[in-house]
C-alpha positions in Angstrom: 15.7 -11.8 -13.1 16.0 -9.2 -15.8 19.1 -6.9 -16.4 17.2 -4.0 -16.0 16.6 -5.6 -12.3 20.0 -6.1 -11.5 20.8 -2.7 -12.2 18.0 -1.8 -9.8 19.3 -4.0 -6.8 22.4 -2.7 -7.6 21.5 1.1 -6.8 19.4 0.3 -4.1 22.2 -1.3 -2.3 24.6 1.8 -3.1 21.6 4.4 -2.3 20.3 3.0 1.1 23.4 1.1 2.4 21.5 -1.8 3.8 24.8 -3.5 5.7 24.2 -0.7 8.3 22.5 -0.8 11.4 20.9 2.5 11.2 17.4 3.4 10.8 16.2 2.4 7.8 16.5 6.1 6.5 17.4 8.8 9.1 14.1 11.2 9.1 15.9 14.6 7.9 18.2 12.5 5.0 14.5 11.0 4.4 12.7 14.2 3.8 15.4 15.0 1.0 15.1 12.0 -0.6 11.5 12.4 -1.2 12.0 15.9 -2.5 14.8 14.7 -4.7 12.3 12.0 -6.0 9.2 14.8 -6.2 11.3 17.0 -8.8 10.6 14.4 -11.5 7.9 15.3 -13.6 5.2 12.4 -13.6 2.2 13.5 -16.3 -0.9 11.3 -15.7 -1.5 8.6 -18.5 -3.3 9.3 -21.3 -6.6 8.8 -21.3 -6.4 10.5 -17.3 -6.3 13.6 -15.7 -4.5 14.3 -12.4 -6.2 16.7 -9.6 -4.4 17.6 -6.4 -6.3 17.9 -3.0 -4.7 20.3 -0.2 -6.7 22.3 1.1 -9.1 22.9 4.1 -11.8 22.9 1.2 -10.8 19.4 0.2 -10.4 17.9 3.9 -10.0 14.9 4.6 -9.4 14.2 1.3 -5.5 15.7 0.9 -3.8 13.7 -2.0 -4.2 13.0 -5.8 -7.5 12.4 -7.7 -6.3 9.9 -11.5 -9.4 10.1 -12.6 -10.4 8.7 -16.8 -11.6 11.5 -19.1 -13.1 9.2 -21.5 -16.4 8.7 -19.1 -19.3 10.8 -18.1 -20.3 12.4 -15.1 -22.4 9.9 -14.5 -19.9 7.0 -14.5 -17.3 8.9 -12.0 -19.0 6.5 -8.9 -17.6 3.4 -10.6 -14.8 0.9 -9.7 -11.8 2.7 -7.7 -8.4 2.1 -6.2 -7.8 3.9 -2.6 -4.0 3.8 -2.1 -1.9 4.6 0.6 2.2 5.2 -0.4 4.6 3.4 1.8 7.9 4.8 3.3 8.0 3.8 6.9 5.1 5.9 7.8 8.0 9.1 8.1 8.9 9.9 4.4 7.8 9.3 1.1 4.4 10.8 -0.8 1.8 10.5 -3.5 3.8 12.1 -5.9 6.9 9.7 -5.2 4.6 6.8 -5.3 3.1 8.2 -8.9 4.7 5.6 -11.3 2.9 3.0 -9.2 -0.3 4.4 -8.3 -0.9 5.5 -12.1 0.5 2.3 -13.5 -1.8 0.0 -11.2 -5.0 2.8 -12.4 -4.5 2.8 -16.0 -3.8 -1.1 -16.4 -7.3 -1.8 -14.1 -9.1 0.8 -15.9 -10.7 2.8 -13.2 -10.5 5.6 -10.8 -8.0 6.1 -8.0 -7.1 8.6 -4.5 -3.9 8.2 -3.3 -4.2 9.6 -0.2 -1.1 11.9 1.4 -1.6 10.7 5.4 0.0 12.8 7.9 4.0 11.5 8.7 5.9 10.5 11.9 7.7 12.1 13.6 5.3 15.1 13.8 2.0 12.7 13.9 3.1 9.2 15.5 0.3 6.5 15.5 -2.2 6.5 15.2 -2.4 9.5 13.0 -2.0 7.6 9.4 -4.3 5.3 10.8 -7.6 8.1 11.7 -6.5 9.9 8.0 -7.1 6.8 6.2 -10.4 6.0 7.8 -11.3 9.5 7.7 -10.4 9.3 3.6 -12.4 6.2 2.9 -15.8 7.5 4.9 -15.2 10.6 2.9 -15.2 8.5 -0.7 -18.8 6.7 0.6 -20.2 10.2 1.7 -19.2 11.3 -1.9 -21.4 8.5 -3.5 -18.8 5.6 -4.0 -20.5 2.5 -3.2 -17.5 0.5 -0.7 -17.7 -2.7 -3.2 -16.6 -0.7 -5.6 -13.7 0.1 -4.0 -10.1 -1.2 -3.7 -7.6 -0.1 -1.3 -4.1 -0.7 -2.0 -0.8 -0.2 -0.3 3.1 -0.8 -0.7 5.2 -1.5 2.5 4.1 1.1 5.7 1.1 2.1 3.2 0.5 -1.9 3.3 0.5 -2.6 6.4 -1.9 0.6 6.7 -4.4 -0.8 4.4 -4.6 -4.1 6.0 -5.3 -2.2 9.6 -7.9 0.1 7.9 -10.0 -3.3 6.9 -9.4 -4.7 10.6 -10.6 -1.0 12.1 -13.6 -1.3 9.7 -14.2 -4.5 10.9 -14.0 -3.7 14.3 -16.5 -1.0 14.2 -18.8 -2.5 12.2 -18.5 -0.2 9.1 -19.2 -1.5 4.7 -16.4 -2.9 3.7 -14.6 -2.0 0.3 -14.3 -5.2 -1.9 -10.4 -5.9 -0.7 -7.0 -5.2 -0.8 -3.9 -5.2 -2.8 -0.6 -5.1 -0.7 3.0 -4.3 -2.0 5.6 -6.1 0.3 3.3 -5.0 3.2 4.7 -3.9 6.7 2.4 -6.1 9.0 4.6 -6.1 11.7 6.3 -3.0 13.6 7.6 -5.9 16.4 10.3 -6.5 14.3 9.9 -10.7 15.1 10.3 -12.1 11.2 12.7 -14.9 10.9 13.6 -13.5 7.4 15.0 -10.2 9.1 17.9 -13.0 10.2 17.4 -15.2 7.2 17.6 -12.5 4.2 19.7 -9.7 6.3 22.6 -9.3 3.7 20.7 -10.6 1.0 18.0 -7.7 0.8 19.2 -4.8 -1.2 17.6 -1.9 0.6 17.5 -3.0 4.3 19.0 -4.2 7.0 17.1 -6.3 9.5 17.9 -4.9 12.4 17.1 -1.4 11.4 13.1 -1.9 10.6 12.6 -2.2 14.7 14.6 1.3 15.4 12.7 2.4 12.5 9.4 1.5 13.6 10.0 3.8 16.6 9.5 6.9 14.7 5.9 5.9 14.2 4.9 4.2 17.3 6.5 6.3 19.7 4.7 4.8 22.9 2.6 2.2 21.4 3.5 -1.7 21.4 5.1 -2.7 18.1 2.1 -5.7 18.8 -0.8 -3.2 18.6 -3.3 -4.6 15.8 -3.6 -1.9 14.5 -0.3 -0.3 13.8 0.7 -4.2 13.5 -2.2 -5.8 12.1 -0.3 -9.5 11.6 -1.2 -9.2 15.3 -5.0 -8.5 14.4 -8.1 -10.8 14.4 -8.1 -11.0 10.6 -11.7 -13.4 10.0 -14.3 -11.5 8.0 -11.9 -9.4 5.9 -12.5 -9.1 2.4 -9.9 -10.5 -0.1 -6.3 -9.8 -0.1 -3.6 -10.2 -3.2 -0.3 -9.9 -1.8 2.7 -9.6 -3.7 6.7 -9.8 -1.9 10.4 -10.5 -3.2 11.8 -13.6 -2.1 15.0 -11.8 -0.7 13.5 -9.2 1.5 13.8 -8.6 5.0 10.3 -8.4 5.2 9.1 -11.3 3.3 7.7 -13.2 6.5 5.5 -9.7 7.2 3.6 -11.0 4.1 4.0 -14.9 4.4 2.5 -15.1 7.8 -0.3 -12.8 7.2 -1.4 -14.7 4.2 -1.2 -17.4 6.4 -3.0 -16.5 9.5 -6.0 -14.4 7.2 -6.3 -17.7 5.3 -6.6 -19.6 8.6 -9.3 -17.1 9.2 -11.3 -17.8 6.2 -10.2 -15.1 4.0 -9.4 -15.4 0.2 -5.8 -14.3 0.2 -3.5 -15.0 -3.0 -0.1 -14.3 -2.3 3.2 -14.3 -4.6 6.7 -14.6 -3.9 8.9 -12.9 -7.0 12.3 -14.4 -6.9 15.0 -11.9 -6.1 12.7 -8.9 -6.1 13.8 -5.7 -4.5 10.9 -4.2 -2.2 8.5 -2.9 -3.6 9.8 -3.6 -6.7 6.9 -2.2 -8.4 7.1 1.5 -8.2 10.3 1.3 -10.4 7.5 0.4 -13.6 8.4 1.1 -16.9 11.4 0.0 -16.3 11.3 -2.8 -14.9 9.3 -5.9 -17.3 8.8 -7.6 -13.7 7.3 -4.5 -12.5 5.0 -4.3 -15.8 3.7 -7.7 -14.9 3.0 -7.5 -11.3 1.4 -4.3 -11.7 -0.8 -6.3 -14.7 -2.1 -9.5 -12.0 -2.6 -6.7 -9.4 -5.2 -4.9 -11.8 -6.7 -8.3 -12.8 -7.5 -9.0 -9.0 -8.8 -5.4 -8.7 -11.3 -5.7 -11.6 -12.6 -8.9 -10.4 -13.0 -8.6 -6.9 -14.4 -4.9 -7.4 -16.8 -7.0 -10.2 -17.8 -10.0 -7.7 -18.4 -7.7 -4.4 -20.9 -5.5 -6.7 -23.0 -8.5 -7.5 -22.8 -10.1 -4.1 -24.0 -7.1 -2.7 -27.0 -7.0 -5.6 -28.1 -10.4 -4.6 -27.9 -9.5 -0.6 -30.3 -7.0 -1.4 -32.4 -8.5 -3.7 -33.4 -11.4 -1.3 -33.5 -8.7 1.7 
C-alpha cells in the first residue's frame, strides 16, 4: 500500500466518518459535497475534447461526450466506454467522476459518454435504471455498433451497469461487448457478511448505514429487486464482466458473490481483490500509483473484449 494511499484512507475516514450509523451521506450535506468536488477544474486529456449534453436537444443523452481529436469523422463509430458515476444513486456526477472516466478513456484509447442519470430522492427506482437504457439505445440509434461498446460503472453506477445488461437481456435487446465495474453496488438488501466483517476496517463506510442508504433510491421497492439489486438477477447470457474491489470494504462481498454466481452462470468474469483499497479507489488517479494501474488492466479488458465481440459478431454474420 503506497503512502500516497494511506493518506487517502486517512481523509476518507476524517471526511465521511464511517464509525457512524447514519446514512452513508445525508442527501442535502451530499448535494454540497458534489458541488464542492464540481469547482475543480478537470480539462480533458490531450489528445481529447470534452462536450457537455443538457439539453432537450440532446435528450436522452444528458452528460459528457471525451471524444479523440486525432480521428476522422469517419472513425467516431469505433470502440466506446458508456459509464455511469456512482454515489448511492442520490449524489455525485459526471463531472465529480471526471478523473476516472477520462483516465479509463485516454489509457483504452477510445471514445466515452458518461451519462448524468436522474438522482434519488426526486426520481427513486427505477429512474436511473430507464435513463441508462434510454442512453445506450440512443448510442445504437446514433450508429455505434453495441460490440463496440463498453459500459462501465463504480459503486451505485456499478451496480447500474450490471442491471442494464440483465434488463437487455431480459428484453431481448444487442448486447454491448461487457462491463467494467468499480467496487459495484449489487446488492440494495444490505445481506453481505463483509458489512459485519470489514465494518470498522473500511474507511468510508459503515455497514449498517448502506441499508438506510439504499432507502433513498428504492423507496417502495424490495432491496431483492433484480434490477435495482442485480446479485439477485438471473445473470446467464451476459457478456463479460472485469470487476475490481478493495479487500477492506464493506462492500467487498457485493462484488465476490456476483463474480461468483455470473461465473456459475457461464459468464467470463475476472475479478480482483486490491489489498487495503479504499472504495473506489480509482477515481483518486494521478495520485494514487494503485489507481494508475487499475485504471491500466481495466483499459486492457476494454480493448480486448470490445476487439473479440467485433469479430464474433463478423463471423455470426458471415455464416448467417
Amino acid at each position: 500500500m503506497s503512502w500516497q494511499s494511506k493518506v487517502a484512507c486517512w481523509l476518507l475516514r476524517w471526511q465521511f466518518h464511517p464509525e457512524t450509523t447514519r446514512p452513508v451521506v445525508e442527501p442535502e450535506r451530499a448535494r454540497r459535497f458534489t458541488r464542492l468536488r464540481m469547482r475543480v477544474p478537470r480539462r480533458a486529456p490531450s489528445g481529447y475534447r470534452l462536450r457537455e449534453c443538457d439539453g432537450p436537444g440532446d435528450a436522452p443523452l444528458k452528460g459528457e461526450w471525451l471524444e479523440r481529436t486525432d480521428l476522422p469523422a469517419g472513425r467516431r463509430n469505433g470502440r466506446m466506454l458508456l459509464y455511469f458515476h456512482g454515489g448511492g444513486y442520490y449524489f455525485c456526477s459526471t463531472k465529480t467522476h471526471r478523473p476516472l472516466v477520462f483516465g479509463l478513456t485516454k489509457r483504452a484509447g477510445v471514445r466515452s459518454f458518461s451519462l448524468d442519470y436522474r438522482l434519488a430522492p426526486e426520481t427513486r427506482f427505477p429512474g436511473a435504471l430507464d435513463d441508462a437504457l434510454a442512453a445506450y439505445r440512443k448510442l445504437l440509434e446514433l450508429g455505434t455498433p453495441p460490440e463496440s461498446i463498453v459500459l462501465g460503472g463504480d459503486s451505485a453506477g456499478g451496480g447500474l451497469a450490471l442491471a442494464t445488461l440483465v434488463a437487455l437481456r431480459d428484453r431481448g435487446e444487442p448486447l454491448p461487448a461487457g462491463a467494467i465495474l468499480f467496487s459495484p453496488w449489487t446488492d440494495l438488501a444490505a445481506t453481505g457478511a463483509t458489512l459485519r466483517t470489514n465494518d470498522g476496517i473500511d474507511p468510508m463506510f459503515a455497514g449498517p448505514a448502506l441499508g438506510k442508504a439504499a432507502k433513498l433510491y428504492l423507496g417502495d421497492t424490495p432491496g431483492t429487486h433484480p434490477y435495482a439489486s442485480p446479485l439477485y438477477a438471473d445473470l446467464a447470457g451476459l457478456p463479460p464482466l472485469f470487476i475490481q474491489a478493495g479487500s477492506t470494504e464493506v462492500l467487498l462481498d457485493d462484488s465476490r458473490r456476483v463474480a461468483d454466481k455470473a461465473r456459475a452462470a457461464g459468464v467470463q468474469v475476472e475479478i480482483e481483490i486490491w489489498p487495503d483499497m479504499p472504495h473506489v479507489w480509482q477515481v483518486y488517479t494521478p495520485f494514487l500509483p494503485e489507481s494508475r494501474r487499475a485504471l491500466d488492466r481495466a483499459a486492457a479488458f476494454l480493448r480486448r473484449v470490445a476487439v473479440e465481440r467485433s469479430v464474433q459478431r463478423v463471423g455470426e454474420a458471415s455464416i448467417a
